[in-house]
C-alpha positions as CSV (number, residue, x, y, z in Angstrom):
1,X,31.4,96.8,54.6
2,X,31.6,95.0,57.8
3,X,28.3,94.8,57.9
4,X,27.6,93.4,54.9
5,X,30.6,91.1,55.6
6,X,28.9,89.5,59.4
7,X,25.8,89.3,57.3
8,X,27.5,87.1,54.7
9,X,29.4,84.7,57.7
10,X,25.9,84.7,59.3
11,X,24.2,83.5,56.7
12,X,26.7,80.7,55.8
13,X,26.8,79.4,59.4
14,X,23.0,79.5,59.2
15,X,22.8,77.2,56.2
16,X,25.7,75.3,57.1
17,X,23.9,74.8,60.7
18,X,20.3,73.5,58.4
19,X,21.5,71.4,55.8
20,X,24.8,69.8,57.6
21,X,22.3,67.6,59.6
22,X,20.3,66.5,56.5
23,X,23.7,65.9,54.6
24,X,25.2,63.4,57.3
25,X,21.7,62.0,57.7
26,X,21.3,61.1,54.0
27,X,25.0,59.5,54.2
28,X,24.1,57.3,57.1
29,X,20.8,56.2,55.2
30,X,22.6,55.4,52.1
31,X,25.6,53.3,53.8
32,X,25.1,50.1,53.2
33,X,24.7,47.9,57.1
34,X,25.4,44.4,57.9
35,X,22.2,42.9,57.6
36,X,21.8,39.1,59.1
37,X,22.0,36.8,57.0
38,X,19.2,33.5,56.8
39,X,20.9,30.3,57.9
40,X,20.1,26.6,56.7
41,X,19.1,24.8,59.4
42,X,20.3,21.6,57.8
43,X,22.9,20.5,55.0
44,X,24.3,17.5,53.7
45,X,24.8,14.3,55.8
46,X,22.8,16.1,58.9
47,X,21.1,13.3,60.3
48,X,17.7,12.2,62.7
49,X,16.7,9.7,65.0
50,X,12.8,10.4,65.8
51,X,10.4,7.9,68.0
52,X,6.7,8.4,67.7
53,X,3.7,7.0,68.8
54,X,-0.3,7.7,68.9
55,X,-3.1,6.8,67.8
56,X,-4.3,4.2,64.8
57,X,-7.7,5.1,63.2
58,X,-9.2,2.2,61.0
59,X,-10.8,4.0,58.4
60,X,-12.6,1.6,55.4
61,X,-12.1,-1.3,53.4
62,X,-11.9,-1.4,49.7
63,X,-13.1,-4.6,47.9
64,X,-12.1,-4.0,44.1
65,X,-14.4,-7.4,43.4
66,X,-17.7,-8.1,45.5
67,X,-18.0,-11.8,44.6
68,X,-16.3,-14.1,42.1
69,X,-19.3,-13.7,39.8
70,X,-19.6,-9.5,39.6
71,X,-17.4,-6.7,39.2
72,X,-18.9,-4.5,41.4
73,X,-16.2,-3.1,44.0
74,X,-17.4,-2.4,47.4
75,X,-16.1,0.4,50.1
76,X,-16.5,-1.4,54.2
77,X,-16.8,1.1,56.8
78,X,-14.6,-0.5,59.8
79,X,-17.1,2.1,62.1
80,X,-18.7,-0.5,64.7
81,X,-16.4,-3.1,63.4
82,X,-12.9,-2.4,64.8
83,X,-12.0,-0.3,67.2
84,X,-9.2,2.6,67.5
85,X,-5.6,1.0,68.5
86,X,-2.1,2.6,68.4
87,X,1.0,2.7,66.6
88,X,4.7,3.0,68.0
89,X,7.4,3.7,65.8
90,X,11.2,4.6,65.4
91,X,12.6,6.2,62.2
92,X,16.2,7.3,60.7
93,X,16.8,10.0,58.1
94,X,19.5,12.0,56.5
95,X,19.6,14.9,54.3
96,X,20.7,14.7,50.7
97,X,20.9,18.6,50.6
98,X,19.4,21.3,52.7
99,X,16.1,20.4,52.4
100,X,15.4,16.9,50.9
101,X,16.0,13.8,53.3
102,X,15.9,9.7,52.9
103,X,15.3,7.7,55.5
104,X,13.8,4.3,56.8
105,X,10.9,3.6,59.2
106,X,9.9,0.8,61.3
107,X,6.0,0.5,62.8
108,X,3.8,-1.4,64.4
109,X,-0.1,-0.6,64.9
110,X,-2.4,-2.8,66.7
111,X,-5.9,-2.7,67.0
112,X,-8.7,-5.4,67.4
113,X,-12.1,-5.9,66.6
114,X,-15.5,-5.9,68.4
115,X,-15.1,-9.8,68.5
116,X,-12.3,-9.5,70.6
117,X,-10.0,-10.5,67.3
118,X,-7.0,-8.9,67.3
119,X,-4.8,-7.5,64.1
120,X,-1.5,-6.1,64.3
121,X,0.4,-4.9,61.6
122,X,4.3,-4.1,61.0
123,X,5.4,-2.2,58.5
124,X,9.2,-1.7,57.4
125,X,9.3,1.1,55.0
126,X,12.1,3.7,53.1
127,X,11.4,6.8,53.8
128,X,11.3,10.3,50.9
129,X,10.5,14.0,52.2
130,X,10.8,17.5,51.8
131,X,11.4,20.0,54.8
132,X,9.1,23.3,54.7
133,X,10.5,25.9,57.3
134,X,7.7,28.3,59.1
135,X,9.9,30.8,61.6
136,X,10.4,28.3,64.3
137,X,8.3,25.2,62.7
138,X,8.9,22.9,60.2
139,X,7.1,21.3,58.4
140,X,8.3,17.9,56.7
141,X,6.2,16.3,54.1
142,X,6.9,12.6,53.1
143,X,6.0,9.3,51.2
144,X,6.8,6.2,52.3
145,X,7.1,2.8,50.8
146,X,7.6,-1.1,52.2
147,X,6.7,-4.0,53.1
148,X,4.2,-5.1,55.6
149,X,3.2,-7.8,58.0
150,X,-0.7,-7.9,58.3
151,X,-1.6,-10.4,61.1
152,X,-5.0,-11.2,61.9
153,X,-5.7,-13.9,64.7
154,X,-4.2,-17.2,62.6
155,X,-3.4,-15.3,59.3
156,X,-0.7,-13.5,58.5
157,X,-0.2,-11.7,54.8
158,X,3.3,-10.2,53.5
159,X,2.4,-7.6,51.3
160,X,3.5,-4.1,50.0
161,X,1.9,-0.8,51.2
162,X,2.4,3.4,50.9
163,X,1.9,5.9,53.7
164,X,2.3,9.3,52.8
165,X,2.1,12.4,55.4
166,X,3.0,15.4,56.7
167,X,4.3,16.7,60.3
168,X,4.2,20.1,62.3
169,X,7.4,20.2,64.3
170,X,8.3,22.9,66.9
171,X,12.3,23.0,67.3
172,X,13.4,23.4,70.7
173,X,17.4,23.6,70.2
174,X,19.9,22.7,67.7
175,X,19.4,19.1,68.8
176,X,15.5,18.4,69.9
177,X,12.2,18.8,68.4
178,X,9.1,17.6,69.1
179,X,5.7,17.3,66.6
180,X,2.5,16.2,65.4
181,X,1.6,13.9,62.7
182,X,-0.5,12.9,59.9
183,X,-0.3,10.0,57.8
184,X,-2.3,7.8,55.6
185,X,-1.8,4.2,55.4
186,X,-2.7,2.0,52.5
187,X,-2.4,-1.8,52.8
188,X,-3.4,-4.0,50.0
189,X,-3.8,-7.7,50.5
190,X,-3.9,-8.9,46.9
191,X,-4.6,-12.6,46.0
192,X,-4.7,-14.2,42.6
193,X,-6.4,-17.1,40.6
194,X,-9.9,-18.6,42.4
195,X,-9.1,-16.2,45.6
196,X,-8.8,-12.9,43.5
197,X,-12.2,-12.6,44.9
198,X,-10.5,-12.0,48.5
199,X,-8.3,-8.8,47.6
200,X,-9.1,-6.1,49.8
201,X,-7.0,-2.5,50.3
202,X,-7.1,-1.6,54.2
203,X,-7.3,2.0,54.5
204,X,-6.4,3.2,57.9
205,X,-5.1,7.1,59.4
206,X,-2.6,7.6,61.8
207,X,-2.3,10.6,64.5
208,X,1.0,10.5,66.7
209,X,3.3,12.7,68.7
210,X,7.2,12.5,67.8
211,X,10.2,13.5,69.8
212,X,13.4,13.8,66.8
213,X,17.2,13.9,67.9
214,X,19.3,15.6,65.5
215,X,22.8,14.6,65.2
């Protein structure tokens, strides 16, 4: 009988000493954990103050109208005609929610051509985006829409224009980051009556470096 009764408590220590561990272990597994939680980086009202600057790339010139007699449109390669200039430009946004911002920019690009003629255009624009996150990049995407100042030598046209783009930021701290952008310009001159013949859309890139303060 005491035998049989050391065999029983042996046993039940043994199974006890096997499936104790796996018991507690399966409780550990199945409770939930805190588990860190993703952040917006931005919310209402957050705003930017960002200063660029780089490099202007004349690209081609679109004449809808050849001549006042035909209606064949012509595409100018500025290549060999005007050379690269720059651009410098300050901007202010804020964001309507976490990821959608409104802002306004002001530019100025400058460049000249092989006849030593020089062109400078300034360009007051708003400003709409929309901020794609990447780990630590973002990546805001944007259109915007103004008014322009082309000046070339003794001319000088008022006119509307659109540049959208997209950036590649890399954020440093809660308050700096610094990027790379890409934007498109498109600047119409468009004339009416006997000088229709002289409407021409300027079609120009722009490469730049940006420093942004967030406040």
């Amino acid at each position: 009988m005491h035998t049989r009764g050391f065999a029983r408590l042996l046993a039940v220590f043994i199974c006890t000493s096997v499936f104790m561990p796996m018991i507690l272990s399966a409780q550990e597994t199945h409770t939930p954990e805190e588990t860190e939680q993703f952040v917006e980086p931005y919310g209402k009202g957050d705003q930017m103050f960002t200063m660029s600057g780089g490099l202007f790339i004349p690209l081609f010139i679109h004449f809808p109208y050849a001549d006042e007699l035909s209606d064949t449109e012509t595409f100018e390669s500025t290549g060999g005609h005007i050379f690269l200039g720059g651009i410098g430009s300050l901007g202010w946004s804020s964001f309507l929610t976490n990821r959608v911002f409104l802002g306004i920019t002001l530019t100025g690009a400058f460049t000249q051509s092989v006849n030593k003629n020089k062109e400078m255009i300034l360009p007051l624009c708003l400003q709409a985006g929309y901020l794609f996150l990447a780990g630590p990049f973002e990546i805001p995407v944007s259109l915007e829409a103004g008014i322009a100042m082309n000046k070339y030598e003794d001319q000088t046209y008022f006119g509307p224009m659109l540049k959208p783009g997209a950036s590649v930021y890399w954020v440093m701290n809660a308050s700096w980051g610094f990027g790379l952008n890409f934007k498109y310009w498109w600047v119409p001159e468009i004339y009416f009556g006997s000088n229709s013949s002289s409407t021409s859309f300027g079609n120009f890139s722009e490469v730049s470096l940006s420093a942004r303060y967030r406040f």
